[in-house]
N, C-alpha and C positions, 0 to 999 in steps of 0.2 A: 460136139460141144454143146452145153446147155445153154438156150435160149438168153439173148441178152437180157438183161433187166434196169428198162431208162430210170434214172436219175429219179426219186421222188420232188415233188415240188417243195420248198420252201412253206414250211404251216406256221401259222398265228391263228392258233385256235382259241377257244373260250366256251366253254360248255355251263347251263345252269345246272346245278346238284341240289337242291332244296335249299338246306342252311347253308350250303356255299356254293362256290362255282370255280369252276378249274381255269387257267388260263398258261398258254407260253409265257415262259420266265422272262424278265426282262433284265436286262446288267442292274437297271437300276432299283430293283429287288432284291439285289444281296445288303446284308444286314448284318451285324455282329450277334444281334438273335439267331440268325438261321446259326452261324458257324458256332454257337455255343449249342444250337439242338447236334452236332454232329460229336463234339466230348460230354456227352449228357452220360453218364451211366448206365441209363436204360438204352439209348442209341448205341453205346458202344458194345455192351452183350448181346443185343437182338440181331442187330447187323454185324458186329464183330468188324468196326472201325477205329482208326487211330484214338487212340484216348489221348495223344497230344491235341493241346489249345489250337486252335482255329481262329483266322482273322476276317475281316470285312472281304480285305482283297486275297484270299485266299477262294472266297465265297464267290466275288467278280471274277478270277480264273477260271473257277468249275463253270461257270454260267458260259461261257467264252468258248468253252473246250463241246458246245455240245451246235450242231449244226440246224439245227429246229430241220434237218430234214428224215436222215437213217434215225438222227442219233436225237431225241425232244427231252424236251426239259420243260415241264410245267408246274405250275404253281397252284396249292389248294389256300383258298380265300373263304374268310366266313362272309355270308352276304350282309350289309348293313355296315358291319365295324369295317369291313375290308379288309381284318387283321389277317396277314398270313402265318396259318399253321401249319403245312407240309409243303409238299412237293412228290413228283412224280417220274420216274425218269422209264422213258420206252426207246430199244433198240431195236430198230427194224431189222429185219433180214427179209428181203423180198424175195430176193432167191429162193429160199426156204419156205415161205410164205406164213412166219409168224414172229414174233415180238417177241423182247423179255422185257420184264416190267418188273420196278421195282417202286415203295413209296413208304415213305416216311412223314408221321405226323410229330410235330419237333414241340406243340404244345401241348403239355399234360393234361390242360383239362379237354379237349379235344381227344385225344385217343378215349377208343373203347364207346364213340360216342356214334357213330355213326357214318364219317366223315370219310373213310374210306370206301365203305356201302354206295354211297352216294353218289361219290365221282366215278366209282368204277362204271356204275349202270351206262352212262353216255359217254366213257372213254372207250368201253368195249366196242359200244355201236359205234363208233369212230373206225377200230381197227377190223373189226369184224365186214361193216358195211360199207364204209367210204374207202380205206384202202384193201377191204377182201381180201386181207389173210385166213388163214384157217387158225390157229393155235396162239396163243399168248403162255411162257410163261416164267417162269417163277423160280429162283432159289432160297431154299430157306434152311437156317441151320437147326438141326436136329433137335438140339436143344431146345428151340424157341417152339414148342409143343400146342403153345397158348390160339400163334399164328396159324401151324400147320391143320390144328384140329377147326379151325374158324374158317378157314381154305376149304377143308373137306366138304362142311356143311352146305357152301356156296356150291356145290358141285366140282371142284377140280379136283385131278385125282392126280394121286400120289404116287410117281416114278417107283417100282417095287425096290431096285437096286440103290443106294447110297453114289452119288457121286465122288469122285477124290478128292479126299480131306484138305482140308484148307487149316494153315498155321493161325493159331491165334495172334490179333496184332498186342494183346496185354501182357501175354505170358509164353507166348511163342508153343504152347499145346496143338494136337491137332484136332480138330473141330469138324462133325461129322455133317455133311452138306447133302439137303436133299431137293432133287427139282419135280416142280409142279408144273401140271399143264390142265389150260382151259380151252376147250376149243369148241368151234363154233357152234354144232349141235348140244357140245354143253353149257352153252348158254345160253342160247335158245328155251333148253329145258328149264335153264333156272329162273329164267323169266315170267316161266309160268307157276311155279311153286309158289307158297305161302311166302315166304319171306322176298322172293324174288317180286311178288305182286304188292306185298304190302311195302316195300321202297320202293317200287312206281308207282304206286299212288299218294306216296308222300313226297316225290320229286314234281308229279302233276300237279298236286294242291298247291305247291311252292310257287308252281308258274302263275295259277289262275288268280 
């Protein structure tokens, strides 16, 4: 039989990310903003989610369903406004010894800015260092080319084989699904690359 594996602990985390900082979702951070970024058009083709309306308490359900232990739910905040623009959701599997992770920025001028750069650097070290998984990762649909090739650069690499098609929720097509993995050596290396250094020294100036 495989080795038990105890209970993780209950996390209330909070990490600084330069221009924002990441925190555990709290109930009382659902908002009819969030549940309008989830029928937003661009949310609903990149992720390929209900394009039905969404409510406040719809939003307090999701928050509710996740355990902040296997299953966390956290919150991307700009520093200053506090305004929240995404969120982030990780499914442990200890057993396995890695995560899948997903994350959504729900404000437009926020994406393409940075903002996922930033939280990812001290969420890895979270999953990497504090709970020692090896792997994080990722599905993403085929389609969404924009995401996939912006993955690659960061160093995760890209599953050769397609996993099995997922139905569209708008028009009920099947939608080609591909998973990504980052794991621990390769982010290690990315840490040390150009891009990897120059967003740690702009998450460091943010501290100082």
């Amino acid at each position: 039989m495989p080795p038990k594996v105890e209970r993780l602990a209950k996390q209330q985390l909070w990490f600084p990310a330069g221009r924002y900082f990441l925190r555990t979702i709290k109930r009382d951070d659902a908002s009819q903003r969030w549940a309008d970024w989830l029928s937003d058009p661009w949310t609903v083709h990149v992720l390929n989610t209900s394009p039905r309306a969404m409510t406040k308490a719809d939003i307090a359900d999701y928050i509710k369903s996740f355990d902040q232990r296997e299953r966390l739910l956290l919150g991307i905040f700009e520093r200053g406004s506090r305004i929240h623009v995404g969120f982030i959701r990780l499914d442990i599997n200890a057993a396995a010894s890695e995560a899948l992770v997903s994350a959504v920025i729900g404000e437009k001028e926020h994406r393409n800015g940075g903002a996922t750069a930033n939280v990812f650097v001290p969420l890895l070290r979270f999953v990497f260092d504090a709970l020692e998984l090896n792997r994080v990762r990722a599905f993403v649909l085929e389609r969404n080319q924009t995401t996939i090739e912006y993955l690659l650069k960061l160093g995760w690499t890209l599953d050769p084989e397609p996993e099995k098609p997922v139905r569209s929720h708008s028009d009920g097509s099947l939608l080609v699904l591909r998973r990504m993995t980052w794991d621990r050596p390769g982010f290690q290396a990315y840490q040390n690359t150009r891009i990897g250094q120059r967003i740690i020294k702009r998450l460091e100036a943010a501290r100082g």
